[in-house]
N, C-alpha and C positions, 0 to 999 in steps of 0.2 A: 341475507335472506331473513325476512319477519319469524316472528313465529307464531306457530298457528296459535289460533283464539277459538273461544267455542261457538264465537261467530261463522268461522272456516266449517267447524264441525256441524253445525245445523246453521241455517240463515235466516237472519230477521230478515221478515217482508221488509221489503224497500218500496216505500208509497211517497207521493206528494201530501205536503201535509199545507192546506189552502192558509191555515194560521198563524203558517209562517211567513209570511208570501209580502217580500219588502213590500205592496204597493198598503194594503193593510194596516202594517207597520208606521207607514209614513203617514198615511192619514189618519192614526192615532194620534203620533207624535203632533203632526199640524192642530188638531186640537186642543191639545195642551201646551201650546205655547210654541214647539220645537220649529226648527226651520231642516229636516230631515233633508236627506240627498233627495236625487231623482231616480226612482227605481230604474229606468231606462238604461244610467250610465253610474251606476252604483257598483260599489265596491261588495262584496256578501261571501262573509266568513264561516260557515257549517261543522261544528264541532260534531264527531260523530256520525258521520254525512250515510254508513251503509255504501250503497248501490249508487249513491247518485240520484238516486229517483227525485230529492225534493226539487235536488238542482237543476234538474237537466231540462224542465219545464222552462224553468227562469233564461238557461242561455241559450235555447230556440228561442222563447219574445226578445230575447234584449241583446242584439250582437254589441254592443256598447257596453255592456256590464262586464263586470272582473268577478268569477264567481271559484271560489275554494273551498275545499271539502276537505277534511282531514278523518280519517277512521284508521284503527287500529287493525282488521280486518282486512287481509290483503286479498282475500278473494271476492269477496265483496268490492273493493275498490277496483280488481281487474275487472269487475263484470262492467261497472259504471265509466270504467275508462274503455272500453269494448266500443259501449253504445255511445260514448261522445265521439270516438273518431268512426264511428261509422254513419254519425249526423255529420260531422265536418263541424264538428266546435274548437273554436281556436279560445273560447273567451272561459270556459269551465276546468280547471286544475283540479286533480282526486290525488290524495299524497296518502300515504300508508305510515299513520305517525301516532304519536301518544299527546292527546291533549295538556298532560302533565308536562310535556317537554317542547312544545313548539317550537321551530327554528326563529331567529331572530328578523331572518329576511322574508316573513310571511307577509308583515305590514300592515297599512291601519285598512280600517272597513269601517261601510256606512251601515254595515246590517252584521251581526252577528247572532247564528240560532244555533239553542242546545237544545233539541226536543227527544226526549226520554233519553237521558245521559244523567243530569244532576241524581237520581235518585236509586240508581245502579250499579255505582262507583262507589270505592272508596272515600274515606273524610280527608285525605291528602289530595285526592282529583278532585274532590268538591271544591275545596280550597283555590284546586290551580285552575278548576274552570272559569270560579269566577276573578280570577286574577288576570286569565286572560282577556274576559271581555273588557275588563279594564283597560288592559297595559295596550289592547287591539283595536278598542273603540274610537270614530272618530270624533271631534269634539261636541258634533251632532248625530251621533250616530245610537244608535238601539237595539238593544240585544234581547235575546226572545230564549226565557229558558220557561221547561218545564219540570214538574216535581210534584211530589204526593206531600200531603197536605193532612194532618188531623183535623178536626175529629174523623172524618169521614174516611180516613186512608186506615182507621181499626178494622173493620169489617172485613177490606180486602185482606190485611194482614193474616187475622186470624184465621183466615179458609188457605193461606202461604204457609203459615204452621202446621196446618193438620196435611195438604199436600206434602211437605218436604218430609211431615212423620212418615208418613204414608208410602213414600217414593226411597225413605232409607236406605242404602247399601245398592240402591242399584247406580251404575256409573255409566249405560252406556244411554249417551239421550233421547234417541228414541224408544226407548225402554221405560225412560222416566219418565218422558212425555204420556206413555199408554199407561201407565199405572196412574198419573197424574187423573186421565179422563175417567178412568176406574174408578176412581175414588169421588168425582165428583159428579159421575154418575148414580152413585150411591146416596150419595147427600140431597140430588136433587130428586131420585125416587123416594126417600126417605122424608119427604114434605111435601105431597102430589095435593093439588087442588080437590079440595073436600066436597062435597056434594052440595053442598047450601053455595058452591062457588067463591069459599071465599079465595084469599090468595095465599099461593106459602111464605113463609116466613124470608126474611130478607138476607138469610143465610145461603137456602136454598135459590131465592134469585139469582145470586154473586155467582152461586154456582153451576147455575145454567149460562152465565153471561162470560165465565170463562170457559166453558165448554164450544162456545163457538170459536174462541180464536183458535189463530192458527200453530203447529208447532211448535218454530219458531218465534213467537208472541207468548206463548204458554211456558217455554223454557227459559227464553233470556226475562221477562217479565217476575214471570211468578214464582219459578222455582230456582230464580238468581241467588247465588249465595249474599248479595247486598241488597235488602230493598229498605230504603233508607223513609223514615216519618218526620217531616217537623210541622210544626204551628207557621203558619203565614210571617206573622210581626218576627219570629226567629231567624225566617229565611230573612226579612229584609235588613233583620240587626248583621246577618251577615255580610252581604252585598251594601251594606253600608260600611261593613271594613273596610272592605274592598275596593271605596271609593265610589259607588253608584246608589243608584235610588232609586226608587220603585218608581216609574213613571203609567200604567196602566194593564187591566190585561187583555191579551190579544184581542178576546171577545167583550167589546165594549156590553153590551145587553149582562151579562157576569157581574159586573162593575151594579146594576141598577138593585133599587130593593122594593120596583115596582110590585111583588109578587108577595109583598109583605099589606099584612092589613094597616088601617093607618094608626092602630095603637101602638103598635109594635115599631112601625117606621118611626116614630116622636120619641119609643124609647132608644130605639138604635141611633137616633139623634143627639139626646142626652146623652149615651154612653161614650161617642166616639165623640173625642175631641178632632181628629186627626182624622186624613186621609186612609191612614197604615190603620189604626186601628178601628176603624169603619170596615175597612176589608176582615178586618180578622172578626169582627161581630157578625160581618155577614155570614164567613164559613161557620160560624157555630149553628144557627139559625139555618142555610143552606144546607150542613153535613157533606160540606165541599169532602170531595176527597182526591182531587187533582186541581193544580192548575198552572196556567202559562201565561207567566209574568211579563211586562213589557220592562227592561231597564234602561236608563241612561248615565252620563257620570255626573258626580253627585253636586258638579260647579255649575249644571244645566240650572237654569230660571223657569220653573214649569207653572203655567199659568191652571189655575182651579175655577174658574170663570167659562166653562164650557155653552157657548153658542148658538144660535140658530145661524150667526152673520157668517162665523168662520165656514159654513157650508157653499157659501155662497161661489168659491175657488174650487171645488169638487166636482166630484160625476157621483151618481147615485144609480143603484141599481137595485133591483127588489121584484117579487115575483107574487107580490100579493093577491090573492084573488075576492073580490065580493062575495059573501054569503048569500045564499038566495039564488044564486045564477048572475049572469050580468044583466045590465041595467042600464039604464042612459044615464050617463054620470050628472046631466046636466037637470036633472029630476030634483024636485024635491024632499028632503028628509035626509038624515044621519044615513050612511052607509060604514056598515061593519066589514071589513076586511080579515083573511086569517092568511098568517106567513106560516113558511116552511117551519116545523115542528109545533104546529099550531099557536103562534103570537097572535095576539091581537089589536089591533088600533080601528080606531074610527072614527066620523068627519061627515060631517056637512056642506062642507065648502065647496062650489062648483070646480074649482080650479083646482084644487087640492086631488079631487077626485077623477079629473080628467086628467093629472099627472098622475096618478095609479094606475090607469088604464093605459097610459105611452110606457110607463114601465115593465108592466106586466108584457105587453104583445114586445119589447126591447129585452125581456130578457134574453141573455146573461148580458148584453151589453149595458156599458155602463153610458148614463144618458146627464152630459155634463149640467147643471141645474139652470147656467145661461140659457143653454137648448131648450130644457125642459120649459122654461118659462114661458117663452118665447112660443112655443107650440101651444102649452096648453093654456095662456089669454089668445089666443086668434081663436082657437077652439071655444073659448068662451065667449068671445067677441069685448073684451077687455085690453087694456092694454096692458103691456109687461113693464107695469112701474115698480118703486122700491118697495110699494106695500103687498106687492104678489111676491115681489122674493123673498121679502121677509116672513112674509107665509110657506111657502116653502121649503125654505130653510131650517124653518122651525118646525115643520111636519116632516121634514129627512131626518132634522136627528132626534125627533121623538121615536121615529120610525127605527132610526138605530139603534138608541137604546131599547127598545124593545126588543131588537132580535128580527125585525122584518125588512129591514132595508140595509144594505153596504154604503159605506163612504169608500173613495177611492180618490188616491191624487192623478195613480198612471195605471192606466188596469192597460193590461197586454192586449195587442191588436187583434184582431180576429176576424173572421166574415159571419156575422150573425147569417145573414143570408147567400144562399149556392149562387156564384154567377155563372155565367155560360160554361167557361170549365173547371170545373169546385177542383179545389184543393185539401185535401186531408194533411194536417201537419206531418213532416218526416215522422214527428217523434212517435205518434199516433200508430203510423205506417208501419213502422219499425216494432211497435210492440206489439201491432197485432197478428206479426208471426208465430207470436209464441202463448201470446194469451189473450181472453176476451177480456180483460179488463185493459184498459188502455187511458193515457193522464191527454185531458185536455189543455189548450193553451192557455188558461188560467191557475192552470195548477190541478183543477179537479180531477178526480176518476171515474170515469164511464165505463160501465159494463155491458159492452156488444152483446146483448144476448138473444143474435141470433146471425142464420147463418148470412141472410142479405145484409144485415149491417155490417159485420165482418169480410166479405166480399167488397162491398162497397167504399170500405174506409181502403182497405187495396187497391181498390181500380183509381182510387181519386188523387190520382200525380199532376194533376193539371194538364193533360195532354186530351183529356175524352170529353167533347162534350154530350148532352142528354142522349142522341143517335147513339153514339160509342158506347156509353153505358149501360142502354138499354141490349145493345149487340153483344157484350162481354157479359152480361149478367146472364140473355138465355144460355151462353155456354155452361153455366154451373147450375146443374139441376136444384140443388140445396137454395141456392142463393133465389132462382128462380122461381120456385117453389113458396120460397118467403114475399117475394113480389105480390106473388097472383093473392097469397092472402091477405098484403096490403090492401093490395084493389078488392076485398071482401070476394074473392074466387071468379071476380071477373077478368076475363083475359082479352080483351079487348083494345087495340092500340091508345083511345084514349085514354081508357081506367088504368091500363099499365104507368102510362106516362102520369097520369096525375101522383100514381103510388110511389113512382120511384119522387116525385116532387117531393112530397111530404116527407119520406124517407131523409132526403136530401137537407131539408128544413130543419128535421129532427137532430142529424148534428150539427148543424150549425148552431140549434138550443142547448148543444153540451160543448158550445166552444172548440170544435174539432176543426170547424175548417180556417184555413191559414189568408189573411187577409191578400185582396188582390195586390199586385204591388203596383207602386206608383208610377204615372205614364212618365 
């Protein structure tokens, strides 16, 4: 029998973490030269794994993948082993083991992720973490760690310090946990927004911004007895012991220094000779104080020549919208677009901009660039020659280095759109017994917040169509209730039908419903 951990005694949330998400992965690696597996039937190694939650997304899309999870945490791994045999997953393994000791017969992998592991651990597990991506890695394969980072990982430090002061002598964790919030309640009343508006001090932020997590986030995070700091270029003197090399980080847009003026970009030119210490200039200048490194081993050939052509084998996806309202793309003049966490790009090109607008009504699906083409010259009345895709191409990954569009090699199946009888993923189904927050077929987390989406993601087994739906929904006053004020309080058999439409629509736009299958 294990023994307990203080994971047993309080529990980290178990979330899907989209950054880890091989398809991601792979189309980093493809840009850099790599020849990455096929997410579909990929091998994927999870140090650390919790609950399962990152995994269990992956082996609903991929009945072909080999997916393994190793946590120390034996209640944790029972929960994740609960919901895989109550999905019927034959292809997801959860072992209850010490990353420092791995069994020999675990084998290689084409994905290997450590996400909030390296910086938690001892300097012996640090060692043997990255020993294992090594000794686990296949010879194209990429490993996804994360870790805190100076300059920007003092800050959180120093508010670590004065909570564990603070938390002294008590042992039982919910106990530390409430003193924990005590104290940074104190800290953040003790810097409240002044009257001229300005803001509190960046102390006081930190400390409203641990205030929202959870417990479990609050305990194993911040009042860990390890919370480990290095400099970027030390992590990779590391992992270049070890046999590996920094090949990128998760979030391409990280990577950019678009955000920098252009004196400053000429000097961070001059400064970095190197890849490695181009990264470490940016965290100074950034006040990075996390990040999630993409590694490979250290005999890979990584190509620095990154593309507009290599886009050309991709799918793209992106959700950007026109300022201004929309617009007829095929108009005259520059059009400014703003992505999720406000990025911005923008374009004059008819073609360029009728591929913004196939992406935007395609979100979350990913729209392969051949497609995209192909649609938006007939939309223009052009043809889809080498010089539209090269345009293209070249506006996908400007667009990704920005932070407003995805490259993808294999994004997971879905039905963007409800057919006759929608389906809600098992997995979807399964969690929303227990909670409104529920993981999409891409990995993401959708929060049902309310009670007709939550009735609805139940009813949708594939057996009901709109008639059945409509008929099982007035049974739940709650759910029904949520209908009538879709339809804006009208209850009318067509405004009903149009509400539950939309409704139906709406998860399809968070990935929830499960692709029809094939005749």
């Amino acid at each position: 029998m294990s023994a307990t951990t203080a994971y047993d005694e309080i529990a980290y949330p178990g979330w899907p973490y989209p950054q880890t998400h091989p398809d991601r992965l792979a189309a980093l690696g493809t840009l850099f030269g790599m020849s990455p597996a096929d997410p579909a039937s990929c091998r994927v190694l999870e140090l650390g794994c919790g609950d399962g939650a990152n995994l269990l997304p992956l082996a609903c899309a991929w009945p072909g993948a080999r997916l393994v999870g190793v946590d120390l945490a034996e209640s944790a791994v029972s929960r994740g082993r609960a919901a895989a045999a109550d999905l019927g997953l034959a292809n997801l393994e959860l072992r209850v083991g010490d990353l420092a000791g791995l069994p020999g017969d675990i084998g290689e992998f084409d994905y290997v992720i450590a996400h909030g592991v390296y910086s938690w651990v001892p300097e012996a597990v640090r060692r043997a973490l990255l020993e294992a991506c090594r000794r686990h890695l296949a010879p194209q394969g990429i490993a996804y760690v994360s870790y805190n980072v100076l300059p920007g990982g003092h800050l959180r430090n120093m508010l670590r310090e004065m909570l564990l002061m603070h938390a002294e002598g008590i042992d039982d964790p919910r106990l530390r946990c409430a003193a924990a919030r005590e104290f940074l309640a104190f800290v953040a009343e003790a810097h409240p927004v002044d009257r001229e508006g300005g803001a509190p001090g960046a102390l006081a932020l930190e400390a409203r911004r641990l205030a929202q997590r959870s417990d479990g986030g609050l305990f194993h995070d911040d009042l860990s007895e390890v919370f480990h700091l290095c400099y970027f270029r030390d992590f990779c003197e590391e992992a270049d012991a070890n046999g590996l090399q920094y090949l990128a980080e998760a979030q391409f847009h990280e990577m950019q220094d678009l955000g920098l003026p252009a004196p400053a970009r000429e000097r961070l030119a001059a400064f970095a000779s190197d890849l490695v210490t181009r990264e470490q200039y940016l965290d100074f200048v950034k006040e990075r104080r996390f990040r999630q490194t993409l590694l490979c081993r250290s005999e890979v050939a990584l190509g620095s020549d990154v593309r507009g052509a290599m886009v050309s084998s991709m799918s793209i996806s992106s959700q950007v919208r026109p300022e201004g309202g929309d617009a007829d793309p095929l108009s005259e003049g520059e059009r400014h677009y703003r992505g999720h966490g406000g990025a911005m790009v923008s374009t004059d090109r008819p073609l360029v901009k009728v591929a913004l607008d196939i992406l935007a009504r395609e979100w979350p699906r990913a729209v392969p660039l051949e497609e995209l083409l192909a649609t938006a010259a007939s939309r223009c009345g052009r043809p889809a020659d080498p010089a539209g895709r090269a345009m293209l191409g070249d506006f996908a990954l400007a667009c990704y280095a920005a932070g407003c569009a995805d490259l993808h090699v294999r994004q997971p199946a879905f039905a963007r759109r409800p057919g006759p009888r929608p389906r809600a993923s098992a997995l979807a189904r399964l969690q929303s017994r227990a909670s409104p927050s529920v993981t999409g077929l891409l990995g993401n987390v959708v929060k049902l917040d309310d009670a007709l989406a939550l009735r609805l993601v139940a009813l949708l087994d594939g057996t009901r169509d709109r008639a059945a739906l409509l008929r099982d929904i007035r049974g739940d006053a709650e759910a029904m209730a949520g209908l009538r004020k879709a339809a804006e309080g009208r209850g009318d058999a067509a405004s009903l039908a149009a509400a539950l439409e939309r409704s139906l629509d709406a998860l399809g736009r968070c990935a929830l419903l499960a692709a029809e299958p094939a005749p």
